[in-house]
N, C-alpha and C positions, 0 to 999 in steps of 0.2 A: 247078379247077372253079369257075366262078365263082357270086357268089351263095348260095356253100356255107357261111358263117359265119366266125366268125372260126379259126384253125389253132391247134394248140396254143402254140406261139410266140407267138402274139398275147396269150394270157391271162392274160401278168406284169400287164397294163395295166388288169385291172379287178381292184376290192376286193371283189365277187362276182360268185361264179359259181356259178349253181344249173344242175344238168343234172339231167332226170328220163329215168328211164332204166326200157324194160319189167318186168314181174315176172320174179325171178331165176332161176325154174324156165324159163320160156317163153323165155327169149333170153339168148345172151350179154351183157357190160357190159363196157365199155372198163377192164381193171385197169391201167393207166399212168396213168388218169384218178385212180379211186377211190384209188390211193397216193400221188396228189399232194394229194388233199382237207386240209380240217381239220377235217373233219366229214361223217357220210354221214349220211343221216335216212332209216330204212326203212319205209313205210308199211305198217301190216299191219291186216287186218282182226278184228273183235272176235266176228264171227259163226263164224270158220272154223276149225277144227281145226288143229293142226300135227301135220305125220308126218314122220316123221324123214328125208324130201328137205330140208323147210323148216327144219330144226333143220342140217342139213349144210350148206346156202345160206348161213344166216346165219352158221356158221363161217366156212365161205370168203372171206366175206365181211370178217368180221370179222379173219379173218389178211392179206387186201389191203388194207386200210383202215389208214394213216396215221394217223390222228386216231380218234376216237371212232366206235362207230355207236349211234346212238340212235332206238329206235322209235316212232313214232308211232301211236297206236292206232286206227283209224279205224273207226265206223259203230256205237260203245256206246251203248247206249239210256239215254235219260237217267234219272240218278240209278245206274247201277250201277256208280259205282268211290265213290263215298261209305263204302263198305265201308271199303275202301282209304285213302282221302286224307279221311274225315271228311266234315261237310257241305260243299258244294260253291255258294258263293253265285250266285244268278243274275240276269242282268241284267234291269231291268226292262222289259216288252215297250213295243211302240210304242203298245198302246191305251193303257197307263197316261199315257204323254206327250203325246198328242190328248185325253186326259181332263184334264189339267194345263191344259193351252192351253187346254181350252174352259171351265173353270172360271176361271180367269187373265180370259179374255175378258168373260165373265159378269159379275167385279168379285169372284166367291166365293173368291178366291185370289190370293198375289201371282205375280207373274211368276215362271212356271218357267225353270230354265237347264238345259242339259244339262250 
């Protein structure tokens, strides 16, 4: 099939390779793939419950996986893993840095650098 990507054969040749791949309940995932990994990274979200399909997913998963799998937590409202990991420094917005630059400009401040 042309145009279809590279084949697995092909894949010694790159130093990554990311595939994303559907939710584990909703669709099969290539496991020749996932045991060849060094690493699997599962998205999961912070709003949703786990029921015990999702807790057996991530076993399966976990027993095809090669390497590590490590979760990624996605869609936490900010400030709630501070619990957890302490305070959580944040970066400063962009009005702070158009306020730097128009004080800079002004002469009330030296040159900001990012």
């Amino acid at each position: 099939m042309a145009g279809a990507g590279p084949q697995i054969a092909d894949w010694g040749s790159y130093d990554y390779l990311i595939l994303e791949i559907p939710a584990l309940l909703a669709s099969q995932y290539p496991i020749s793939i996932v045991r060849q990994a060094d690493l699997a990274v599962l998205t999961v979200r912070s709003d949703r419950a786990w029921r015990a399909a999702d807790r057996m997913a991530l076993q399966t998963l976990q027993r095809c996986a090669a390497g590590p799998v490590r979760l990624l937590l996605n869609g936490a409202p900010e400030g709630a893993l501070e619990d957890s990991f302490g305070d959580i420094p944040q970066k400063p917005g962009a009005w702070r840095w158009r306020a730097k630059r128009a004080a800079a400009a002004a002469g009330l401040a030296a040159n900001p650098t990012r």
